[in-house]
N, C-alpha and C positions, 0 to 999 in steps of 0.2 A: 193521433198516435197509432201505432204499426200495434193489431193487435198479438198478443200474447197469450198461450195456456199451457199447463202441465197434462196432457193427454192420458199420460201412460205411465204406473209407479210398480215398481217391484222394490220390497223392503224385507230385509233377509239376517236375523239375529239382531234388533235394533231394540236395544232394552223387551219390553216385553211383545215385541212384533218380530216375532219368529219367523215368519213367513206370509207376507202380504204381497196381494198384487190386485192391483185399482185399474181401474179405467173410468177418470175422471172426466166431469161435466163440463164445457165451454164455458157455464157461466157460473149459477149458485152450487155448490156442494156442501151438505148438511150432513155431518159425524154424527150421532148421536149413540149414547153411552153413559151410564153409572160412572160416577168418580173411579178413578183407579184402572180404568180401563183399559188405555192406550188413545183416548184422544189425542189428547197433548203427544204423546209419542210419534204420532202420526204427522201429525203438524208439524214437529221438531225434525222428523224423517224427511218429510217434502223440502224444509228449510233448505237443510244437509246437501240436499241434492244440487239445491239452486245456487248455494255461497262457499259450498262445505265447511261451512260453521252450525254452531250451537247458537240458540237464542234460549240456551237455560245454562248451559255452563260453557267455562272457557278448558274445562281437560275433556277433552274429545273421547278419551276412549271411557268413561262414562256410560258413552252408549252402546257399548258392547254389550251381549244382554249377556246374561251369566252361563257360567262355563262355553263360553263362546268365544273364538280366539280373534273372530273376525266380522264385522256390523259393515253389512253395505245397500248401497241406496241406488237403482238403476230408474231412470226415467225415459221417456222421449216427451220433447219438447216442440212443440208447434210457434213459430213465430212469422209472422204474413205470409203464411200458407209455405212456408219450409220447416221441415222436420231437423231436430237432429237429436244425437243418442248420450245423453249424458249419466256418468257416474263417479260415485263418491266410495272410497272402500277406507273404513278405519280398522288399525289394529295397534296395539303398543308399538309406538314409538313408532309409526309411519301412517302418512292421510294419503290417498292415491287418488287422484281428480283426473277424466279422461273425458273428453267430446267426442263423439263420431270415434271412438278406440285410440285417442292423440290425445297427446301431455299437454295442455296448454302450454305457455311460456311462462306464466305467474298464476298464482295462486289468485291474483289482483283480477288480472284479466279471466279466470273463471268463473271468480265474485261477479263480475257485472254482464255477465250475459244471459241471465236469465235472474231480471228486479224483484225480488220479493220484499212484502215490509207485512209484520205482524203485528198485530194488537192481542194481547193478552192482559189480566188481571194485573200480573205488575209493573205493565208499563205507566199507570199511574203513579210511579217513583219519577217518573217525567218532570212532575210538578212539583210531589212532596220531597222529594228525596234528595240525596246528593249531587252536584255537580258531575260526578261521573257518568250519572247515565245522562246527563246533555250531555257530556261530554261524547259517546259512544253515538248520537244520534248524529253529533256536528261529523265524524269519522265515518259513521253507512252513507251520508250525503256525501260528504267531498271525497269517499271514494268515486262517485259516480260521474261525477263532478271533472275530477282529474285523478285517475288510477295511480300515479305518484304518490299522490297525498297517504299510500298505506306505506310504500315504502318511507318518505319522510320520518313518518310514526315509529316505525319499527327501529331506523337508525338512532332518532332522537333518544329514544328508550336505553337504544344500546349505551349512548355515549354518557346518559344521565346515570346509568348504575357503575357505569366505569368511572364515571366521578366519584360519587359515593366511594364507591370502592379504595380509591385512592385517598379520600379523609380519611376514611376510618383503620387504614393500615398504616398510612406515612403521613398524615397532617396534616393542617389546610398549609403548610409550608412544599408540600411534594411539587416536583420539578413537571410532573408530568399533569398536572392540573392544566397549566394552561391551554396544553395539546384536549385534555377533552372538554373543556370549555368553551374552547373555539367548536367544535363539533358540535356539541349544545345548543349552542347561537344559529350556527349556520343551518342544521334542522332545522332546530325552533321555530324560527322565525319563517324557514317556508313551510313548515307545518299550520302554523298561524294564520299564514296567509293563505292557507286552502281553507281553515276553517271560518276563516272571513270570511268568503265567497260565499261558503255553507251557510254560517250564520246569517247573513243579509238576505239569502233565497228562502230561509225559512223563515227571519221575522216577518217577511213581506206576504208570504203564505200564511201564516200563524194568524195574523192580526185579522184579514181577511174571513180565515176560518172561523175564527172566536166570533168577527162581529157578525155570523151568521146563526152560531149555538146559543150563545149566552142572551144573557138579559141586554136590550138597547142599552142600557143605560150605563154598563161595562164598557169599558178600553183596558184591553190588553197592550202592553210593549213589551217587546221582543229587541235585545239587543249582542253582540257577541261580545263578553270579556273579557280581553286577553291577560292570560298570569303573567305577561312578561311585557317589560320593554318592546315597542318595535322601531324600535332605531338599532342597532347594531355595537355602536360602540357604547349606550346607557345598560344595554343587557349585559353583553362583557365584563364592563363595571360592575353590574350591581353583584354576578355569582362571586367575582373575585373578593368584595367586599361581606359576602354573605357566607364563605368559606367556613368563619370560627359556630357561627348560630346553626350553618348545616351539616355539621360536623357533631354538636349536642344534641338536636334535633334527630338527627339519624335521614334525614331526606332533604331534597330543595327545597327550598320555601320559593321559588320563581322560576316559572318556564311554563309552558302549553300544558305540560300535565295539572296546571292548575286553572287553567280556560274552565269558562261557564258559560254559558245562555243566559243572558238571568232576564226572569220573567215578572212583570207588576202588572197589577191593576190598580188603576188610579192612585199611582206614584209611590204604593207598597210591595214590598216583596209579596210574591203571592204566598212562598213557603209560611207567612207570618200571620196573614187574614184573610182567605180566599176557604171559602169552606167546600165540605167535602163534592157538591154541586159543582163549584167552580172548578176546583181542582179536577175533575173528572172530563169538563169544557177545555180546559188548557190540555189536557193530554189531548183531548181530541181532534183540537185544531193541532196540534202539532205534527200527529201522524198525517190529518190531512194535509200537510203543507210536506212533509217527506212523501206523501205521494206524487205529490205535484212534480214537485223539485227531480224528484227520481228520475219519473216518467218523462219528464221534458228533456234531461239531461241523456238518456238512452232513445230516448225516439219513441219508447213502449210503455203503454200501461203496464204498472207494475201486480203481480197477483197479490193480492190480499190474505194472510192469514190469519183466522181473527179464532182464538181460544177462549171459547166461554165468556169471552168479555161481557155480554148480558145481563149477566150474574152479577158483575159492578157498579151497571148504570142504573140511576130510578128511572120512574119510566120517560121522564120525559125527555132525557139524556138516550135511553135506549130507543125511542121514536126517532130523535134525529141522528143516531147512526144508522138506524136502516133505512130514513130515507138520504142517507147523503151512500150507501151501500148502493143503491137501488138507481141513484144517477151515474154510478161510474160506469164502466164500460167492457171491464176486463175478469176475469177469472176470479172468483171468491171459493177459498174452503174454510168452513167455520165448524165448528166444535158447539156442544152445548147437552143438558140433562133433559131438555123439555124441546123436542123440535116443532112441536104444536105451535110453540110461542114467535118461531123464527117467520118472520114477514119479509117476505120477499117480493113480494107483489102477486099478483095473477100472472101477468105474462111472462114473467121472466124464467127461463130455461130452470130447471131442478133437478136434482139429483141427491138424492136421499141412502143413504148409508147406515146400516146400524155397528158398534164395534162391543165385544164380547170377551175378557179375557186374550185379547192382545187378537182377534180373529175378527177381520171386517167381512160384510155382505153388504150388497144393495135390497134396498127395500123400496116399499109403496112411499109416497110421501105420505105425509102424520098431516091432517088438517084438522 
């Protein structure tokens, strides 16, 4: 793979990062900082750069930092030895994304040019948690996958609250039902069909990764399952039949926004008997497999950013994330209270940073 790294950050009113500018390490880079700092900030700021999303909330202006009109993130980005100049500028009610000083054409195609995947404390809702956040994992992979797959999303969305809208004003009897039900479907189903692609590139990665973390004597399955019909005219069917129940309901009860992953070990859900060890395994093969997946699908190692995660794992789970850290290949910035603790090996490139009331410096490394 074609390597990748974030060179060069300037971070300008970003919640509590008034004014930041980095010059980042090619390989390991180590935050280190008291809770409340601006770790995480940091991390959230580099995100912003790379996808111009949040990986802590979905309203963007959030990270405006107070009485600040306008939070923006400028980088340069090194990929097989070419540079280019990327930035993110948020304010109410406008996100403004530029490369080299140019619009992209989608917001899509900004997402995937420069791969980023993070690991933080609550990506262990991976395992415990709702179907949502598989869901959100199946949607970062099969954007990469096939950049369509966000628009699909977005349309699907539109046409499913246009339905709603239409029970809850004129009935499941209104004329214009079937007009967004056909839209429904027609997403849907190629919504579906990206996240099947996704889903089969990560159970095959997942499974892999587990049978390296976990105990031998664990199997993991990993499978994609779809909330709806994929046949065309069984889906059709079933909304038009399901009109009176999601009309009391208040929502669909069938379509992609009800997809899962759903994950077992030895043929139970793991949400049901997988303790907090394993659950911590299953995240981590997961992310490992969204590395993979990512990376193969762009051509590039993806950068790593990893929040305090340390702090979640016991140790034996935190050994083999730093050695499976310590065989990738590409750009890590991690976070953490105790940098003493962070193993990186001996030989591997460092860079060490302390952050202070939202103000970074570079320091000695901590041994």
């Amino acid at each position: 793979m074609r390597p990748l790294r974030v060179e060069q950050v300037q971070v300008r009113s970003f919640r509590n990062l008034v004014s930041v500018d980095v010059e980042l390490g090619e390989r390991f880079n180590v935050v280190a900082g008291d809770n409340g700092q601006g770790k995480t900030n940091l991390l959230e700021a580099v995100y912003v750069l790379a996808t111009s999303k949040s990986f802590r909330s979905s309203k963007m202006t959030d990270v405006v930092a107070f009485e600040h009109e306008l939070a923006s993130v400028r980088g340069r980005v090194v990929e097989d030895g070419d540079a280019r100049v990327q930035s993110v500028g948020i304010r109410a009610g406008a996100r403004m994304v530029k490369i080299d000083d140019k619009r992209p054409s989608t917001l899509a195609a900004y997402a995937v040019r420069t791969p980023m995947v993070v690991f933080h404390p609550g990506e262990i809702a991976l395992s415990m948690g709702a179907s949502s956040e598989r869901r959100r994992l199946l949607d970062r992979t099969a954007l990469y996958l096939a950049p369509a797959a966000m628009d699909e999303l977005e349309r699907y969305t539109k046409a499913l609250r246009a339905r709603q809208r239409a029970l809850e004003t004129r009935g499941a009897s209104a004329r214009d039902l079937v007009e967004w039900e056909t839209l429904c479907v027609r997403h849907g189903l190629a919504l579906m069909d990206h996240r099947a692609r996704a889903g089969e590139l990560l159970a095959e990665g997942t499974k892999a990764a587990f049978a390296r973390i976990a105990a031998p004597d664990l199997v993991l399955d990993v499978a994609y399952a779809p909330g709806a019909p994929r046949d065309e005219a069984a889906y059709q069917e079933e909304l038009e039949r399901r009109r009176p129940i999601d009309l009391r309901r208040g929502s669909a009860g069938v379509g992609p926004h009800r997809d899962d992953l759903t994950l077992a070990i030895s043929g139970h859900a793991v949400r049901g008997i997988a303790s907090q060890g394993q659950h911590r395994a299953v995240t981590l093969a997961l992310k490992s497999a969204e590395i993979d997946v990512i990376g193969s699908a762009r051509g590039v190692r993806p950068v790593l950013l990893l929040d305090d995660v340390s702090s979640e794992l016991d140790r034996e789970r935190t050994a083999a994330l730093f050695s499976f850290l310590r065989d990738q290949e590409g750009q890590v910035i991690l976070t953490t209270t105790r940098p003493e603790l962070i193993d990186t090996g001996r030989d591997a490139p460092r860079s060490d940073f302390s952050i202070r009331g939202g103000y970074l410096e570079r320091v000695s490394r901590v041994v």
